[in-house]
C-alpha positions in Angstrom: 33.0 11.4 5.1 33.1 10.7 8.5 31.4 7.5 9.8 28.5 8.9 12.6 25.7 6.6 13.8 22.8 7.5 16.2 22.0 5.2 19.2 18.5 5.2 21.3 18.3 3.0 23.7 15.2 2.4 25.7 15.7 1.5 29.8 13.7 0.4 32.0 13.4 3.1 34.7 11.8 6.4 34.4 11.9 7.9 38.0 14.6 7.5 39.7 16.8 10.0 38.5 19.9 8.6 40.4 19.6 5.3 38.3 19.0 7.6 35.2 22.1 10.0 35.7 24.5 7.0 36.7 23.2 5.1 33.3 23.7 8.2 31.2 26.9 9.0 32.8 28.3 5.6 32.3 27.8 6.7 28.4 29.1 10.0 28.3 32.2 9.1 30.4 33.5 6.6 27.8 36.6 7.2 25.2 37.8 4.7 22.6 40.5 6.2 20.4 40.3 9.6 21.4 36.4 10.1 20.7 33.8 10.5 23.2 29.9 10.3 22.3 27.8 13.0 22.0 24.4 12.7 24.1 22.0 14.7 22.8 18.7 13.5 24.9 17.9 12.1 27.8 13.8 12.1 28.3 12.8 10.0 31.3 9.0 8.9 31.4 7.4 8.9 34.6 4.1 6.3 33.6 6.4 4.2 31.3 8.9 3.8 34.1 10.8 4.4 30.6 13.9 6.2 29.8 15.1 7.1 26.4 18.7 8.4 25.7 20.2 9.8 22.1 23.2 9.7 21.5 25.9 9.7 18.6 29.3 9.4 17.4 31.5 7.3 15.3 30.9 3.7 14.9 33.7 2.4 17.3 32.9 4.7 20.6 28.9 4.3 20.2 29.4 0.6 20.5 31.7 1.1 23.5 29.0 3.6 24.9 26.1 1.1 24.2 27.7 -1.4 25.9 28.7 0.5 29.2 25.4 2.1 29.2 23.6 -1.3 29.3 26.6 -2.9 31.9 25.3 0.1 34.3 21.5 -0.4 33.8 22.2 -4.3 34.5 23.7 -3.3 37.7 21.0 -0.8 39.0 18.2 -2.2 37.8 16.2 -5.6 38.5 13.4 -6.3 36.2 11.6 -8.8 38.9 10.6 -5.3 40.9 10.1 -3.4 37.9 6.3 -1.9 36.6 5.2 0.8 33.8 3.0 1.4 31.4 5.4 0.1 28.3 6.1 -3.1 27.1 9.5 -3.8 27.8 11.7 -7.1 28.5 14.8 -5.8 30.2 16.3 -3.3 31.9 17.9 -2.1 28.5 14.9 -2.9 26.6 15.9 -1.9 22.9 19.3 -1.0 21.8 19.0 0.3 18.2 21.8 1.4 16.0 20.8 4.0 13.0 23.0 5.4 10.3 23.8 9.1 10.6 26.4 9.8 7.4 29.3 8.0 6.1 27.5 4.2 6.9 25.0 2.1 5.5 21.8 0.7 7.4 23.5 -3.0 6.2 26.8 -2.0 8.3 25.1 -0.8 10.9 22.9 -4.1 11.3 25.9 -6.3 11.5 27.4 -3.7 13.9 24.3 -4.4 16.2 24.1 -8.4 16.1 27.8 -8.0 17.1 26.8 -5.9 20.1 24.1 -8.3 20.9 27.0 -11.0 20.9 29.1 -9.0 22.8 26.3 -8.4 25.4 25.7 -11.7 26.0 29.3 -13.1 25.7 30.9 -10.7 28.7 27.3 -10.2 30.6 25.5 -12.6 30.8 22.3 -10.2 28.8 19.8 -12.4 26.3 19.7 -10.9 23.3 17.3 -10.9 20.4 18.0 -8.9 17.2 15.3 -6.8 15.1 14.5 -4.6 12.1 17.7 -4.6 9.9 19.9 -6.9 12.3 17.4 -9.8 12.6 18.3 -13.3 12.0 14.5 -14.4 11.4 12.4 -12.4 9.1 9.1 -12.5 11.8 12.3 -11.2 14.4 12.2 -7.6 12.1 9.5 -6.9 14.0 10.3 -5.6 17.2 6.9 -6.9 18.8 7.3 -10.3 17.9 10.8 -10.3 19.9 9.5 -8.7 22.9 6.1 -11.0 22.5 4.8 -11.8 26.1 7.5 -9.1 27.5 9.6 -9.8 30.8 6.8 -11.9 32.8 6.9 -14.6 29.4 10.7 -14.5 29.0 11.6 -17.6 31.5 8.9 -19.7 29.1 10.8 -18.3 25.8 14.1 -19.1 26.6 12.8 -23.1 27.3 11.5 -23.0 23.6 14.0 -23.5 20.7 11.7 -21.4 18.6 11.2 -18.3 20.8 14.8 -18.5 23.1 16.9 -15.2 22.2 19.3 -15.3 19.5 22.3 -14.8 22.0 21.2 -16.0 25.3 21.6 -19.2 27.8 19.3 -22.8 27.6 18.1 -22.4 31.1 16.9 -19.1 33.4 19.5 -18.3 35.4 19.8 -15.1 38.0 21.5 -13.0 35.4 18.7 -13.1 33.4 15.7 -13.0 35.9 17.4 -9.5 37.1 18.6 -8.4 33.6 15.8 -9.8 31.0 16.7 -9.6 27.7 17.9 -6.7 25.5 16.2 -6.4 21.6 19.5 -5.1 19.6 18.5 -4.0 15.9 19.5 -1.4 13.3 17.1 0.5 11.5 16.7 3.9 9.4 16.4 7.2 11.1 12.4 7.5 12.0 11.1 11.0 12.2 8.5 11.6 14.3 6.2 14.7 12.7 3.2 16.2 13.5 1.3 18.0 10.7 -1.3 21.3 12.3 -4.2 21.5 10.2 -6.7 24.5 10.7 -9.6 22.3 12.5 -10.3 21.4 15.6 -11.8 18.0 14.4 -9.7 14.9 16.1 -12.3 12.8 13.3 -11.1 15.0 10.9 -7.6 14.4 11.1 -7.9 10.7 11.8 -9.6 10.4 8.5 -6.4 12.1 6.8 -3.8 10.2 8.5 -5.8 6.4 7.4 -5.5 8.1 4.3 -1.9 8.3 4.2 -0.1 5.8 6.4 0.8 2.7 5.1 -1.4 0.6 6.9 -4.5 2.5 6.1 -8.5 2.0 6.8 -10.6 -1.1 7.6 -12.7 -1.7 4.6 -16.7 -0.8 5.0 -19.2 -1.9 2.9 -20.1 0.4 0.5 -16.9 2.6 1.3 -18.4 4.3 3.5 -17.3 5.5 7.1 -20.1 3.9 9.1 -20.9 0.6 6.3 -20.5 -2.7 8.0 -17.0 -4.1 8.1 -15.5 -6.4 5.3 -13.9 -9.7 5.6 -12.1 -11.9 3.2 -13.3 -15.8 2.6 -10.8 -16.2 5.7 -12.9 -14.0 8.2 -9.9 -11.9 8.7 -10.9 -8.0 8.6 -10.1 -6.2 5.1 -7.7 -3.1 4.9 -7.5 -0.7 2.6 -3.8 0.5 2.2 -2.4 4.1 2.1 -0.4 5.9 0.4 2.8 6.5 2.5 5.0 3.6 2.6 6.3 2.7 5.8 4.8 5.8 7.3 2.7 5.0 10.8 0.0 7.8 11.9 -2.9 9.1 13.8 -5.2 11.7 14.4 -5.3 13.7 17.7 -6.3 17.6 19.2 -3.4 19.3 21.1 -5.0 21.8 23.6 -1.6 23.6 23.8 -2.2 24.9 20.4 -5.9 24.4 20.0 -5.6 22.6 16.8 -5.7 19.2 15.5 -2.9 17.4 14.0 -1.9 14.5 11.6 1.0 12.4 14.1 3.4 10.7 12.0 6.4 8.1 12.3 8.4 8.0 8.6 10.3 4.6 9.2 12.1 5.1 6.2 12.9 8.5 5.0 14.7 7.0 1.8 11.7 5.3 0.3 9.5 8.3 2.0 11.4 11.5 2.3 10.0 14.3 5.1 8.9 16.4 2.0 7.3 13.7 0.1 5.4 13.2 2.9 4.6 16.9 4.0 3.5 17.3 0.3 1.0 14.2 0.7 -0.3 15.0 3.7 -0.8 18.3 2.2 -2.7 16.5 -0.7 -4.9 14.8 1.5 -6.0 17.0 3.7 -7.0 19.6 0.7 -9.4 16.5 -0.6 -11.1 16.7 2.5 -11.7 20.7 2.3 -9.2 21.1 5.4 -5.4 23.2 5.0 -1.9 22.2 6.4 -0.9 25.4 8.4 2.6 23.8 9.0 4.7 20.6 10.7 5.9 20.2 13.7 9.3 18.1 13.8 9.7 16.2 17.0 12.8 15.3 18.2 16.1 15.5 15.9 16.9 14.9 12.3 20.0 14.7 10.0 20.7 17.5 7.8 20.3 15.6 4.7 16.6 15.6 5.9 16.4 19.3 5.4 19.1 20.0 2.4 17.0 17.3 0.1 13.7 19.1 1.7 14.8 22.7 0.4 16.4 21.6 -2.8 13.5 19.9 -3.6 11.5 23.7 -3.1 13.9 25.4 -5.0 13.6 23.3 -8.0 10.2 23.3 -7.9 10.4 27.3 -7.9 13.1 26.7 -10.8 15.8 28.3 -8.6 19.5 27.1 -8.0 20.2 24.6 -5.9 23.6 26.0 -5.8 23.4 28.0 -3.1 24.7 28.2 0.9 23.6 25.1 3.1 22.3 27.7 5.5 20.0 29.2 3.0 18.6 25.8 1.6 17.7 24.6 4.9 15.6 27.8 5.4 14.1 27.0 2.7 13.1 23.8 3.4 11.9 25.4 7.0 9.8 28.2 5.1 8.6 25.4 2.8 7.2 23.1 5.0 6.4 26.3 7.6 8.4 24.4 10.5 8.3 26.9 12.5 4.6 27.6 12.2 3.6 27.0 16.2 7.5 27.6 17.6 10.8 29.0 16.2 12.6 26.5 14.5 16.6 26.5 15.4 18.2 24.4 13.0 21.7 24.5 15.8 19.3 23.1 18.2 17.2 20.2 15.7 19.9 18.8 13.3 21.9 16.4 14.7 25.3 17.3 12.6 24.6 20.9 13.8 24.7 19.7 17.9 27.5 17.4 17.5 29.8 20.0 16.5 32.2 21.8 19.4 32.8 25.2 18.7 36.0 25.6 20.2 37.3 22.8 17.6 35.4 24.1 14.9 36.6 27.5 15.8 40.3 26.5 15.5 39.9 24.3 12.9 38.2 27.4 11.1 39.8 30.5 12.5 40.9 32.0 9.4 37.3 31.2 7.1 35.6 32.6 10.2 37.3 35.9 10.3 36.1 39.3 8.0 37.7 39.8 4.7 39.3 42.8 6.4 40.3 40.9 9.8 42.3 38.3 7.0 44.0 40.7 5.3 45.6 42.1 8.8 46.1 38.7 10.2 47.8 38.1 6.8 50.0 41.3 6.9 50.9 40.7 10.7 54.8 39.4 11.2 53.0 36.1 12.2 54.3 33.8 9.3 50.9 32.2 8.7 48.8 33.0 7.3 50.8 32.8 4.1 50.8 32.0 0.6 49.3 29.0 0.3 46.2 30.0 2.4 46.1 33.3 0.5 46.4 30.7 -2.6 43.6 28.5 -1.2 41.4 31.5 -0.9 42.0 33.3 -4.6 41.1 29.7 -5.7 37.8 30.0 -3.4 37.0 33.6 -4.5 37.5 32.4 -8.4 35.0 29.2 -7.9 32.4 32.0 -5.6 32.3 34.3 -8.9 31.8 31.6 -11.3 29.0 30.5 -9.1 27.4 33.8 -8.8 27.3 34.0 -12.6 25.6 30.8 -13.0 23.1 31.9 -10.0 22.2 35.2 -11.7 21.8 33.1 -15.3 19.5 30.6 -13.7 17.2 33.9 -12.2 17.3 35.6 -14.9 14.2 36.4 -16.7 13.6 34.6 -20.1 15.5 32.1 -18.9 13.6 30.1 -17.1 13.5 27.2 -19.3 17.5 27.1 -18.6 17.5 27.1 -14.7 18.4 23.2 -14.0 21.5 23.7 -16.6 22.7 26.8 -14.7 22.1 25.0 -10.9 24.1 22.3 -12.0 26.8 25.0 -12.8 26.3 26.7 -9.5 25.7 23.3 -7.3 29.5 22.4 -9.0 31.0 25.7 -8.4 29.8 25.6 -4.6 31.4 22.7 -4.0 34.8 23.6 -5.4 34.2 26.8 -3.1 33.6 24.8 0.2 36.7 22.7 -0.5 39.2 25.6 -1.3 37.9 27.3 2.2 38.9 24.6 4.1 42.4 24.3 2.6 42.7 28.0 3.6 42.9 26.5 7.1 44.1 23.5 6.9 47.2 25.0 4.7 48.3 27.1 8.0 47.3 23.7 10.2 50.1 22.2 7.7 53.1 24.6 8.4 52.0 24.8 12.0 53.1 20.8 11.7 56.4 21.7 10.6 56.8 24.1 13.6 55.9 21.8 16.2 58.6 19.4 15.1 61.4 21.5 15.6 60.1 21.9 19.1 60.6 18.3 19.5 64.2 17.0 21.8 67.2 15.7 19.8 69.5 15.3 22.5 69.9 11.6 21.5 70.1 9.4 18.5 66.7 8.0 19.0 65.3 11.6 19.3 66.8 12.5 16.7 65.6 9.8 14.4 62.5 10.7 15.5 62.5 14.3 14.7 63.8 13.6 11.3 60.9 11.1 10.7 58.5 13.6 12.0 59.8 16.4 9.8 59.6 13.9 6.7 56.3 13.5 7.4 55.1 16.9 7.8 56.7 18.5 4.9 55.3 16.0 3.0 51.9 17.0 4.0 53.2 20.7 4.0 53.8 19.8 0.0 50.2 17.8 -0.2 47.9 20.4 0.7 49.1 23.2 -1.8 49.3 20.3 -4.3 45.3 19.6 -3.1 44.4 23.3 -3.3 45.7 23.2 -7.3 43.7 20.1 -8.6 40.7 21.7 -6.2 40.9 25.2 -7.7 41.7 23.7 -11.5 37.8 22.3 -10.9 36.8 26.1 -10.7 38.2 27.1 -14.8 35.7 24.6 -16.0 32.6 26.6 -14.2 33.7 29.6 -15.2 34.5 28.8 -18.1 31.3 27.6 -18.6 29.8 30.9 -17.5 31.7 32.6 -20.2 30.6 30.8 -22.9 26.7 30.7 -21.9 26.0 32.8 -18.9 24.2 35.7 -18.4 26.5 38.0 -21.0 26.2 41.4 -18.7 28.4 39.5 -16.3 30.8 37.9 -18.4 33.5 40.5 -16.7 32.7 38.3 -13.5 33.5 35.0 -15.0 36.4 36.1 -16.3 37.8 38.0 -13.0 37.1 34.1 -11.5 38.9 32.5 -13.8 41.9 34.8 -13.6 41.6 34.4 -9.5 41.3 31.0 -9.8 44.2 31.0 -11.8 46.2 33.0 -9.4 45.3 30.9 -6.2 46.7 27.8 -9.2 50.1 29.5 -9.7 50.4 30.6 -6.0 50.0 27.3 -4.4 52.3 25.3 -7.0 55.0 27.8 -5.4 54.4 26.3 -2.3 54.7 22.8 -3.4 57.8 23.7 -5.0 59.4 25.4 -1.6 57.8 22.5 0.0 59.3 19.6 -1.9 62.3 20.9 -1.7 62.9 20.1 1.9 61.7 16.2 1.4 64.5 13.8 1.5 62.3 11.4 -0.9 63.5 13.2 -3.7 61.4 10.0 -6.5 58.4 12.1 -3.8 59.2 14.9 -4.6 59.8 14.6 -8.4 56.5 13.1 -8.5 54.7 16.5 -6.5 56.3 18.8 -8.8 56.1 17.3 -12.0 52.3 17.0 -11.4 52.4 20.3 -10.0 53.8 21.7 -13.6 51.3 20.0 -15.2 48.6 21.8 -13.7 49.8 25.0 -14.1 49.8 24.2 -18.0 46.6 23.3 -18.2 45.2 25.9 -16.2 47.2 28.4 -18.2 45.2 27.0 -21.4 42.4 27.1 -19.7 42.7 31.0 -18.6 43.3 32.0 -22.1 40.4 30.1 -23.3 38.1 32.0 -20.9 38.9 35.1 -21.4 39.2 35.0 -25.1 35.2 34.1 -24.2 34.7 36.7 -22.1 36.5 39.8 -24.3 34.0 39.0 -27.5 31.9 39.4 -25.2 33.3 43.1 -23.9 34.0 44.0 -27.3 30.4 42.7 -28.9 28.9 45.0 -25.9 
């Protein structure tokens, strides 16, 4: 899985838009390897004097990105002229690093204190590091780093206990224009609002102190109006929620004419959006009120919405083994996110907007085309598509009946008892599908490797090397991916396999016709690595590719016979 990780950073200047372009600019503009970040937000506050940009990419360019972005704001912006409405102690005020897929929270926090480093190191920046990246447990909280904000920074840096983690022992002019930057890591924070059917701001301030973590001040007597309670220390009493981590309030929107529940989930691992719509849910119904739907501010990562709607589905004892699509409108129908506005899942997930269509269109062209498009594009005198996508996609075809089956046994009636044994089935079988579609494309990408390098010069011996080493190389791929394709579409006997033997009986047929395609796309493929290995000089290679390749074919062979023994007692018994 690809590493991806979300950056927000927070600067100091909300109105004029020619400091706010050149800062986000400076963070689009920048490369490092061949990637660029994505930005996906740029929302400039006018009574903040605030900026906030979102962006993301892999670990290496973000970094790059985060660092430019805050070079620029240290340029056009001097903190001694600067006034808004939010704390803030620099001209990039916080600089927080958040794990999209592929990375930990722990990787990205050492990511950050190196950024901090980095920022002070080649700028001149103080920095102080929060949440996940602190150095000082009281430092996780960002308000404790930017205590006293810009106006008490001079004072901070003079005392060993409050100076920046990375930062100078005297004030200096770099700092009195810069200020300092808090760096941290932290989870991905959701902001949600939760529309109740009242118009009662008391209302729903009484449901979100009864689920956010901090809670209610205690009363005497428990009720809402009792006199206050203190401990022996004089300090006030709380009474604790039930949502860990979660922060929230009550307000009225006059846009919608409703009231609403105004969350923050900090950490949607220990507090998933679900668990948290389902509580709110909960609360509200003990005080006679109805959650009419959520509101989903800003963006979220898919896994946000595919453990959302498989969570729905199992509680309606359906498969989970169904399209992505289709479980993320289930998690949307769930939850009712579209209840005040259409919800655009292209528009919300951040996966979804980081995704280029012309690369995703080339990188998919065959997948993406109809069944009847293929077939032309196969029978065309182009020379791919051939048999090794055709291969790749009998293999997919074989896995998508196998699933079917095990969809239609885990709906159907009497069995209900049996629907987590038949997901599991169809959540395995989906996978094996989403693999052997990609190899459809990627098995074309692979020969079109081979054709490019006999487009490369050999008019000397260097260029010729060269070429040689190149066309090594690529028929060695060329060999890998139909090699890939058998071991992937071998994974799709054992699901329908498992179809025949326990699956709904009236489509047995259809377990078997997925074996025998699976099968098929098995045999077809090992041709390919066959033709394939032939041409590699590395002959130990290519002994290796083949001999595994044999293998395979054996076992599936076993396997097929197996199956459709199964499925003919089945015929016959019918």
């Amino acid at each position: 899985m690809k590493k991806i990780i979300e950056c927000v950073p927070n600067y100091s200047e909300g109105r004029n838009k020619q400091v706010i372009n050149a800062i986000v600019e400076a963070i689009s503009a920048t490369e490092k390897d061949g990637e660029k970040v994505s930005v996906l937000d740029v929302d400039p506050g006018e009574a903040t004097n605030r900026t906030v940009v979102t962006f993301v990419g892999t670990p290496e360019v973000v970094l790059e990105a985060a660092f430019q972005g805050a070079r620029k704001a240290q340029e056009l912006i001097d903190m001694r002229l600067h006034h808004g409405a939010h704390p803030r102690s620099g001209a990039t005020d916080v600089l927080p690093l958040i794990p999209v897929s592929g990375i930990t929270l722990e990787e990205c926090a050492e990511l950050a204190r190196g950024l901090a480093r980095r920022l002070y190191e080649e700028l001149g920046i103080p920095c102080y590091c929060y949440e996940a990246a602190a150095f000082k447990p009281e430092r996780k909280n960002l308000a404790v780093c930017r205590a006293g904000e810009y106006e008490a920074l001079q004072e901070k840096i003079a005392d060993p206990a409050r100076k920046p983690d990375f930062g100078p022992e005297t004030w200096n002019e770099t700092v009195a224009r810069a200020g300092a930057t808090n760096v941290g890591a932290r989870g991905f924070l959701i902001a949600v609002n939760y529309n109740l059917n009242t118009t009662s701001t008391r209302r729903a301030m009484a449901v979100a102190f009864d689920v956010r973590e901090k809670g209610r001040k205690a009363r005497e007597g428990g009720s809402l109006t009792g006199k206050l309670l203190k401990d022996a220390n004089g300090e006030q009493i709380w009474i604790p929620g039930t949502l860990k981590g979660c922060k929230a309030i009550g307000w009225y929107i006059d846009e919608y004419g409703i009231a609403q529940v105004s969350m923050n989930i900090t950490d949607i691992r220990e507090v998933p959006l679900h668990v948290a719509y389902e509580e709110v849910c909960r609360a509200a119904a003990a005080r006679g009120l109805k959650v009419t739907g959520a509101e989903i501010v800003g963006l979220v990562p898919k896994s946000v919405l595919i453990d959302a709607g498989k969570y729905y589905l199992a509680k309606q004892q359906r498969s989970l083994g169904i399209r992505e699509e289709e479980i993320i409108n289930i998690a949307v129908k769930s939850m009712s996110l579209d209840d005040l506005k259409p919800f655009n899942p292209k528009e919300k997930v951040i996966e979804y907007l980081m995704e280029d269509e012309k690369e995703l269109a080339l990188r998919h062209r065959l997948i993406r085309m109809t069944a009847e498009g293929f077939a032309r594009e196969t029978a065309s005198e182009s020379a791919a598509p051939g048999g090794g996508s055709i291969s790749a996609y009998m293999g997919a075809l074989g896995a998508a009946l196998g699933t079917m089956v095990a969809n239609l046994s885990a709906h159907k009636r009497g069995w209900d008892d049996r629907w987590k044994e038949f997901s599991d089935v169809a959540e395995e079988g989906q996978k094996v599908m989403d693999e052997l579609l990609s190899l459809v494309d990627e098995d074309t990408a692979a020969f079109n490797r081979i054709m490019d390098v006999f487009a490369m010069p050999k008019g000397n011996e260097a260029e010729k090397a060269a070429r040689a080493a190149a066309m090594e190389e690529a028929t060695l791929y060329a060999t890998q991916v139909p090699l890939r394709t058998m071991e992937t579409a071998l994974k799709a006997l054992p699901v329908c396999r498992a179809m025949a033997l326990k699956g709904n009986p009236a489509s047995a047929s259809d377990a078997g016709v997925g074996a025998l395609a699976a099968v098929a796309g098995i045999r077809g493929a090992e041709l390919n690595v066959r033709i394939n290995a032939a041409g590699l000089k590395d002959r130990e290679a290519a002994g290796q590719l083949t001999a595994r390749a044999a293998e395979i074919v054996r076992t599936a062979l076993a396997e097929e016979t197996e199956i459709l023994k199964l499925v003919n007692q089945h015929i016959d018994h019918e």
